[in-house]
N, C-alpha and C positions, 0 to 999 in steps of 0.2 A: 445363678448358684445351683449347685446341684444337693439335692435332699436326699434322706433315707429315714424311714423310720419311723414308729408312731410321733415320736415329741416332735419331729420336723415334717409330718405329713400335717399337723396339727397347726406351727409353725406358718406354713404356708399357707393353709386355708382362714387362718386369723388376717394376715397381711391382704389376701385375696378378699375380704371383706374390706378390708378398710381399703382398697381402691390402690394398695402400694403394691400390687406386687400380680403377678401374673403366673397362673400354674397349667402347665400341658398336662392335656387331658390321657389316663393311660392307655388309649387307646393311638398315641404319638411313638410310642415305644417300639421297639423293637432289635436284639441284642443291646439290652444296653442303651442305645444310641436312641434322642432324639428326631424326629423325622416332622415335626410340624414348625413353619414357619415360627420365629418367635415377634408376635405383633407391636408390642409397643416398647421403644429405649426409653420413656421416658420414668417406667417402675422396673422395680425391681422383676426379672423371671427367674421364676425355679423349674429346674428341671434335672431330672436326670435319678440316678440310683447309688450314688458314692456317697459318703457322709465330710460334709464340709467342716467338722469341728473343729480340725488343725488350722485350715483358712480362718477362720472365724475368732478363734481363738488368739492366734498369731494376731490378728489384722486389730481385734479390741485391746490387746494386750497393754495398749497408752490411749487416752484421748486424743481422738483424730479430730474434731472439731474444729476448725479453721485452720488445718494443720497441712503441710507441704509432705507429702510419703511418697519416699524411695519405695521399692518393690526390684529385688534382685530375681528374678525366674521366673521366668511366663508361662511355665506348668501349669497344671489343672489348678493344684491347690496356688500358683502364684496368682491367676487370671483369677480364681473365686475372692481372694484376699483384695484385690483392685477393686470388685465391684463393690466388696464390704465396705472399704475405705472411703469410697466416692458415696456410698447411702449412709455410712455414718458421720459426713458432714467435711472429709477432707476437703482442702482449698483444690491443692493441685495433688494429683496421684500420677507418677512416672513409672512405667512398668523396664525393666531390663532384660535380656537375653544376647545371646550368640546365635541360636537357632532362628530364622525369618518365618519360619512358620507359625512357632508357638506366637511370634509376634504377630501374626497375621490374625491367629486367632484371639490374641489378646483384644486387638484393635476391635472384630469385628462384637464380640461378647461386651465389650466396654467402650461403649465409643468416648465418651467423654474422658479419657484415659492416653498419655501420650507413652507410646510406645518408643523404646530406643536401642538400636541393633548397636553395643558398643562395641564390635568391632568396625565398626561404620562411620560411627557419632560419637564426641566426646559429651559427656555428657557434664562439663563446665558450661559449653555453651547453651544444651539444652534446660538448664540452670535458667540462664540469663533468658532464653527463648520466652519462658513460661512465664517472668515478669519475679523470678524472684533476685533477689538483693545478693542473700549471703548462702543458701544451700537449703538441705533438708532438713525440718525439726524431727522427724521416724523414718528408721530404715525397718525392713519387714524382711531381713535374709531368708530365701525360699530355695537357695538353689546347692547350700552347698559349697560355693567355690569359694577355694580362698581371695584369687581378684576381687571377686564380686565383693566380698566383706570388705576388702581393702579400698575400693573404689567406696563404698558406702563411707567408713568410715571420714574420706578425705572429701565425702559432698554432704554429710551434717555439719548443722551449724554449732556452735559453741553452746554446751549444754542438751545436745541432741538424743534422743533416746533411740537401740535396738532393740528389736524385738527377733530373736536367732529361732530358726525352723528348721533350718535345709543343716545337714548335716554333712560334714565333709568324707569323704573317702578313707583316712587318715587321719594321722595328728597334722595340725595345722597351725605355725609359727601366726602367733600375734603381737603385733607393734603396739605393746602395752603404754607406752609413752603417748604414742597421739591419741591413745583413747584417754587417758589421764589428762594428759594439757589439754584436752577438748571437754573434761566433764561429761561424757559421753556417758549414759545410763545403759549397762547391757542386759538384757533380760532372755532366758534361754526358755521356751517353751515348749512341752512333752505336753503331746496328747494323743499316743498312739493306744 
């Protein structure tokens, strides 16, 4: 995750006591960009100078706790939102994109995170892949696109909840009907 600011310099130095969590020392810096290996997947690391509160925000938005989460955009704030979801207790976390790169670095920032290039993979079978039954309980839209919303919408499961970030270009036609027959909880979140 990348931090900014006294409450998340604070933030991080709380977690780095209690053993969860791992901070680069300022001395890894340089424009911006980390430069020191990051040592251990198995906590949490912080790094970096952007303020994660949209990820963060977005990603607590529903309890994730034994919960299967969609992830449309493998952006910054998408890849910070996966590693939230996977520390705050998701089962399974699926990241999305078009781009192999943001994938690349989804993958390498999250490992325990399945990454899926759909113009590649459908992601029904990636579904089945992961050991699930019926689809996703949260989608977490980071990207923006109306597919992606569309695809989200068609891989929650009955009673599913979104949590909307990514904002579209335009106005964007939505198929109000399968969000209704699906009981589909929309939730739109502002935190610029």
């Amino acid at each position: 995750l990348v931090l900014n600011g006294r409450l998340m310099t604070r933030l991080a130095q709380s977690l780095a006591r209690l053993g969860r969590a791992t901070v680069l020392p300022d001395d890894c810096w340089r424009d911006g960009f980390a430069r020191c290996a990051i040592p251990d997947q198995r906590r949490l690391t912080l790094v970096g100078d952007t303020n994660p509160g949209n990820a963060v925000h977005t990603a607590l938005a529903f309890d994730l706790v034994g919960e299967d989460v969609l992830i449309t955009g493998a952006g910054p704030i998408g890849i910070m939102a996966a590693a939230v979801a996977r520390h705050a207790g998701a089962r399974h976390v699926v990241i999305t994109d078009i781009n192999p790169d943001r994938l690349t670095l989804a993958q390498q920032v999250c490992r325990n995170v399945r990454t899926v290039d759909v113009t590649r993979e459908d992601l029904r079978d990636v579904i089945h892949e992961v050991g699930m039954k019926q689809g996703f309980d949260v989608g977490l839209e980071m990207s923006g696109s109306q597919q992606a919303l569309d695809q989200m919408v068609e891989s929650l499961i009955m009673g599913g909840k979104i949590a909307l970030l990514g904002i579209p270009p335009g106005k964007s036609p939505v198929d109000w009907s399968r969000i209704v027959f699906k009981a589909i909880t929309v939730k739109g979140v502002y935190g610029r």
